[in-house]
N, CA and C atoms as an extended XYZ file, in Angstrom:
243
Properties=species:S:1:pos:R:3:atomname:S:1:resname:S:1:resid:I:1 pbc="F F F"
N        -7.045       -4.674        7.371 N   UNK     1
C        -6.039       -5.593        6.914 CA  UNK     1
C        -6.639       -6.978        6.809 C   UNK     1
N        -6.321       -7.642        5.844 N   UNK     2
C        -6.672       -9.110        5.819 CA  UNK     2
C        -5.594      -10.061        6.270 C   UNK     2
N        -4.290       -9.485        6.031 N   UNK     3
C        -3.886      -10.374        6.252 CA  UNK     3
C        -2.488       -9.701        7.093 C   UNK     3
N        -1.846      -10.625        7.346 N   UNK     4
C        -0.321       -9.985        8.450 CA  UNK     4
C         0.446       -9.710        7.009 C   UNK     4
N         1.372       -8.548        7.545 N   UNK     5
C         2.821       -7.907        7.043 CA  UNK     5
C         3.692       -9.631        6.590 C   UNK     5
N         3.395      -10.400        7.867 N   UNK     6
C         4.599      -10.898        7.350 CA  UNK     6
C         3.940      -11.830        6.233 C   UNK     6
N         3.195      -11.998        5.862 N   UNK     7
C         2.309      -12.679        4.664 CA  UNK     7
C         2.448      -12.324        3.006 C   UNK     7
N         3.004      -10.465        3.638 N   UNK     8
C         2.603       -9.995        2.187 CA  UNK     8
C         3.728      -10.503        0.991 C   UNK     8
N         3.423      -10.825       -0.054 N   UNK     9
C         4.522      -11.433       -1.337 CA  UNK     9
C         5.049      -10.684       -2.402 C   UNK     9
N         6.203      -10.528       -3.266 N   UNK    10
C         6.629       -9.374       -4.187 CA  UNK    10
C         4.940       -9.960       -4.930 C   UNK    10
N         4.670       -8.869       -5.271 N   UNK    11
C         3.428       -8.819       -6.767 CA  UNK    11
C         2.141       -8.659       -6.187 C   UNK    11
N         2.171       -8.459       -4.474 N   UNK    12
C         0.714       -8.334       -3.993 CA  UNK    12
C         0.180       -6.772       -4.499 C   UNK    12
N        -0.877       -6.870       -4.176 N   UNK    13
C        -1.161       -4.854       -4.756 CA  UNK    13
C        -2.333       -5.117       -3.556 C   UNK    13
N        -1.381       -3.867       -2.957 N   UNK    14
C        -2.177       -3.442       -1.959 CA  UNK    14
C        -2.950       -1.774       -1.816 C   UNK    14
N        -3.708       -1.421       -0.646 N   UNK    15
C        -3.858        0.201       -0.743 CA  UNK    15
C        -3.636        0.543        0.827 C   UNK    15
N        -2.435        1.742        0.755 N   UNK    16
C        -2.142        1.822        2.008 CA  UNK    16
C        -2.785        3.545        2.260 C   UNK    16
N        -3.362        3.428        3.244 N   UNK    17
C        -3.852        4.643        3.816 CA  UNK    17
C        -3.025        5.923        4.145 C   UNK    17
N        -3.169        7.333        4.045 N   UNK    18
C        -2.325        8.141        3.930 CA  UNK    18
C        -3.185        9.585        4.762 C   UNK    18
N        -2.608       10.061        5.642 N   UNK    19
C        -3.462       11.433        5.700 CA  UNK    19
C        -3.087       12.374        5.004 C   UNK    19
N        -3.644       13.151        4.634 N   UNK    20
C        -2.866       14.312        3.702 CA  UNK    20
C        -3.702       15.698        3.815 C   UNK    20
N        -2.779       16.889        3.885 N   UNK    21
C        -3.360       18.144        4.252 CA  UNK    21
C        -4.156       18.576        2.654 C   UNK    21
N        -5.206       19.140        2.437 N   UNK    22
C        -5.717       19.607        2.059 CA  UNK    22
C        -6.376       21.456        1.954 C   UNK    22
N        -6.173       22.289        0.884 N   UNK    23
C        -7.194       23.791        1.374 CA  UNK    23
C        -8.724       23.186        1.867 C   UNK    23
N        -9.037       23.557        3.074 N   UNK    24
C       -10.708       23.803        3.163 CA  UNK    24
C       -11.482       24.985        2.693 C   UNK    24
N       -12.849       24.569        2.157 N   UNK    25
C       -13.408       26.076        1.209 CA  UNK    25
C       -13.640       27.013        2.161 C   UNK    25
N       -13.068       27.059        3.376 N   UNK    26
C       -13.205       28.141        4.447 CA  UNK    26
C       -11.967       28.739        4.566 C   UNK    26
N       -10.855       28.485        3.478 N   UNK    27
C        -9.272       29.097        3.588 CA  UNK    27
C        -8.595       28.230        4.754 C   UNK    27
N        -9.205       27.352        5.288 N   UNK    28
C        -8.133       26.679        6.332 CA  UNK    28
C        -7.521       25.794        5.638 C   UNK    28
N        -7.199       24.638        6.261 N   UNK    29
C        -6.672       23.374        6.111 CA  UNK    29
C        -7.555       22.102        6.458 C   UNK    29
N        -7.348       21.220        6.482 N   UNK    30
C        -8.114       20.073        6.567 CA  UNK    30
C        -7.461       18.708        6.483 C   UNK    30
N        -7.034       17.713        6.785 N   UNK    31
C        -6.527       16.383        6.813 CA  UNK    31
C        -7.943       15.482        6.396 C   UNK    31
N        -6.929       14.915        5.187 N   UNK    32
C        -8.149       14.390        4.325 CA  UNK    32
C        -7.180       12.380        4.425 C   UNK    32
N        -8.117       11.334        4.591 N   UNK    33
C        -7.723       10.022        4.657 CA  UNK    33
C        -7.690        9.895        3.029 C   UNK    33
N        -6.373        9.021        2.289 N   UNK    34
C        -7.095        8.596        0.983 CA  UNK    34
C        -5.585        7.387        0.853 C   UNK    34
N        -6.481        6.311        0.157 N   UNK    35
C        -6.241        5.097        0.124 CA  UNK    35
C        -5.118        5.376       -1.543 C   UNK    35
N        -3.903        4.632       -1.244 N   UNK    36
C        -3.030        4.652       -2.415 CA  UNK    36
C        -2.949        3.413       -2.856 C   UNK    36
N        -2.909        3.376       -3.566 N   UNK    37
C        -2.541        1.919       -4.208 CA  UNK    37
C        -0.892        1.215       -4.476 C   UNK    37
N        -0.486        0.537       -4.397 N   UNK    38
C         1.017       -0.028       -4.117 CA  UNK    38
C         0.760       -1.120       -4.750 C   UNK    38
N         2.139       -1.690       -4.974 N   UNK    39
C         2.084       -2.945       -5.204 CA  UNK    39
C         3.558       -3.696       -4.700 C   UNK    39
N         4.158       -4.801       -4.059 N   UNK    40
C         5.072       -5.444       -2.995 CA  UNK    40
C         6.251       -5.229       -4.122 C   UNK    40
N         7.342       -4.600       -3.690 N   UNK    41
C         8.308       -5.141       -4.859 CA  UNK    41
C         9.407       -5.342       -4.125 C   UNK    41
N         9.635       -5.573       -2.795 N   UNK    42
C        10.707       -6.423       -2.255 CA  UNK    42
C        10.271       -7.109       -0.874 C   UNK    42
N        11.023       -8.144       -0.980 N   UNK    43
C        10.658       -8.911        0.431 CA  UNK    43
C        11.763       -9.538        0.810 C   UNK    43
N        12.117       -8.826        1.844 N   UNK    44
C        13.413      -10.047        2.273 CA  UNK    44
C        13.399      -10.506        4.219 C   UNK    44
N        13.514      -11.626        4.161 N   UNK    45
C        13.578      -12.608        5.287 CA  UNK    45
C        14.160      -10.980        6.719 C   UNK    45
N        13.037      -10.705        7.411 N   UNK    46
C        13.717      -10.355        8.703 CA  UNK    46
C        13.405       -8.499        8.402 C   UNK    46
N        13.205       -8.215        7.171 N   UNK    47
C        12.574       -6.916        6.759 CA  UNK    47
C        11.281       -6.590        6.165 C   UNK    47
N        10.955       -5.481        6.878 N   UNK    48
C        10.002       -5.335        6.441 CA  UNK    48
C         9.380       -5.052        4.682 C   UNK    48
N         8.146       -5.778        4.515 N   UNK    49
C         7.929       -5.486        3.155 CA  UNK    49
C         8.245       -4.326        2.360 C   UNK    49
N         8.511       -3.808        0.923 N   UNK    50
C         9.036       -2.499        0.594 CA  UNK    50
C         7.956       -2.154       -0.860 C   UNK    50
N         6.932       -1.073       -0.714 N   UNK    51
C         6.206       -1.400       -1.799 CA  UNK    51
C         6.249        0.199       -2.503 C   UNK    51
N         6.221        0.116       -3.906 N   UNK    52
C         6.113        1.248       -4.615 CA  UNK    52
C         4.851        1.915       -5.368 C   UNK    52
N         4.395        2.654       -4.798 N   UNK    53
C         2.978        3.432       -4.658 CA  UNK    53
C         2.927        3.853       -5.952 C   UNK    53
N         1.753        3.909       -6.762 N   UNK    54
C         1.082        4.770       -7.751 CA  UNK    54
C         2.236        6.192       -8.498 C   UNK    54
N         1.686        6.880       -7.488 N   UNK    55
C         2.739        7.781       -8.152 CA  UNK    55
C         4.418        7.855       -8.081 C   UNK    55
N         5.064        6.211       -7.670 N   UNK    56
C         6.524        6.191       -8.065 CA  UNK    56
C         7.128        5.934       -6.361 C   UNK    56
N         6.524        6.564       -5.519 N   UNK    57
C         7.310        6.714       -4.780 CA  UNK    57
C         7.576        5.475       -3.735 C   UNK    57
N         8.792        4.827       -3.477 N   UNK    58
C         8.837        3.499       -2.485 CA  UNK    58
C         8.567        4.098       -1.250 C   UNK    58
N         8.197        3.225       -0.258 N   UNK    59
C         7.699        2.998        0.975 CA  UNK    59
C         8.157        1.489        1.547 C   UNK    59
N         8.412        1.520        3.169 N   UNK    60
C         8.027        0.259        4.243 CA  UNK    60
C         6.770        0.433        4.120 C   UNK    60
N         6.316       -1.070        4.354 N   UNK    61
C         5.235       -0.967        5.114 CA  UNK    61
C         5.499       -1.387        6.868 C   UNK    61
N         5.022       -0.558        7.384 N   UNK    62
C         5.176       -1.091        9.070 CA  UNK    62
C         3.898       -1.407        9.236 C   UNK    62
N         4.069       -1.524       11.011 N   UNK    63
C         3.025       -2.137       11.511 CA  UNK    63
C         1.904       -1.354       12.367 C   UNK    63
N         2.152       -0.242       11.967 N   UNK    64
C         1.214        0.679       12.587 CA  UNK    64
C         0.610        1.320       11.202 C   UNK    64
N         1.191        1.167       10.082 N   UNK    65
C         0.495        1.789        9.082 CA  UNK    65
C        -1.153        1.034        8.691 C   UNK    65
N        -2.282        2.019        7.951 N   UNK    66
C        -3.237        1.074        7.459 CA  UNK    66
C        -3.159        0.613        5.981 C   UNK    66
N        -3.514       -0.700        6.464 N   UNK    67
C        -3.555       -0.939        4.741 CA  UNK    67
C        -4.413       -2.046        4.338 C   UNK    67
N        -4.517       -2.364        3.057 N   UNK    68
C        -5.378       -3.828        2.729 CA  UNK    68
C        -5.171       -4.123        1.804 C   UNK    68
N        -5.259       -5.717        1.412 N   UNK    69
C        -4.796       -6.429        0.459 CA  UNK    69
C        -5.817       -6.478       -0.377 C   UNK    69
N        -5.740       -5.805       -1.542 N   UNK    70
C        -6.552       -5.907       -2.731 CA  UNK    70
C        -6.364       -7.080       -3.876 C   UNK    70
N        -5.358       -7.566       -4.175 N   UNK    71
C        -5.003       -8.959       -4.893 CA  UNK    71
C        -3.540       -9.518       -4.860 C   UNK    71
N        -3.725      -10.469       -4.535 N   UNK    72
C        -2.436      -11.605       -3.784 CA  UNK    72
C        -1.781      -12.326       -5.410 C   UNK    72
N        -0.729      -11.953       -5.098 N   UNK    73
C         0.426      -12.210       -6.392 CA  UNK    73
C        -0.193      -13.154       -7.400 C   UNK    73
N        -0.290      -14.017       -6.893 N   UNK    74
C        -0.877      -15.237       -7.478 CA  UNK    74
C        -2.692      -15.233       -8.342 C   UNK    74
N        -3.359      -14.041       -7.615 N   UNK    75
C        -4.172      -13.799       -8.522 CA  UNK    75
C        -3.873      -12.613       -9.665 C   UNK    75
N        -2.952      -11.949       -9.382 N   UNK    76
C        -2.690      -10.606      -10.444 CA  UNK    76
C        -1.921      -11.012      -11.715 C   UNK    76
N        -1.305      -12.404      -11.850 N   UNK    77
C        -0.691      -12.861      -13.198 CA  UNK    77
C        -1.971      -13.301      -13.845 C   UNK    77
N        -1.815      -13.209      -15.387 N   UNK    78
C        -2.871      -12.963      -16.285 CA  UNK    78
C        -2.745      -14.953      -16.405 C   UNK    78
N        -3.666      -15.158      -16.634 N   UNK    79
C        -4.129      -16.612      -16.974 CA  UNK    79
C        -3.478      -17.553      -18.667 C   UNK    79
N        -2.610      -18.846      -18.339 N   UNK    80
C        -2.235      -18.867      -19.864 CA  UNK    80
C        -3.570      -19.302      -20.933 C   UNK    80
N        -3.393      -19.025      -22.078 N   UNK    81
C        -4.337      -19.477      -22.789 CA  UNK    81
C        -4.219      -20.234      -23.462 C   UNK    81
């Protein structure tokens, strides 16, 4: 994490960490780590941030989850020309 939860802003894009079961080529199972990508789309005073992942689906972010800030609102708007 770079930075605190309570920092994060609507438009940050973050990647929050996920375990996820997987087949192993031995017919078992396996828990595999893989980083999702999100981006902040609500913030309100006293709740926790609320961000909607890649493939659609919303999420909290809490404070036990992992995650990291890949670009802060303010750098992800395109530049005027």
């Amino acid at each position: 994490m770079t930075t605190s939860i309570d920092h994060l802003e609507i438009g940050d894009i973050v990647e929050i960490k996920y375990r996820v079961w997987r087949k192993a080529d031995d017919g078992g199972e396996d828990i595999v780590e893989r980083w999702i990508s999100a981006h902040i789309c609500r913030r309100e005073s006293g709740a926790r941030p609320v961000a909607r992942l890649a493939d659609g689906q919303m999420t909290e972010i809490r404070s036990f989850m992992s995650w990291r800030l890949i670009a802060p609102a303010r750098m992800s708007r395109p530049l005027a020309a």
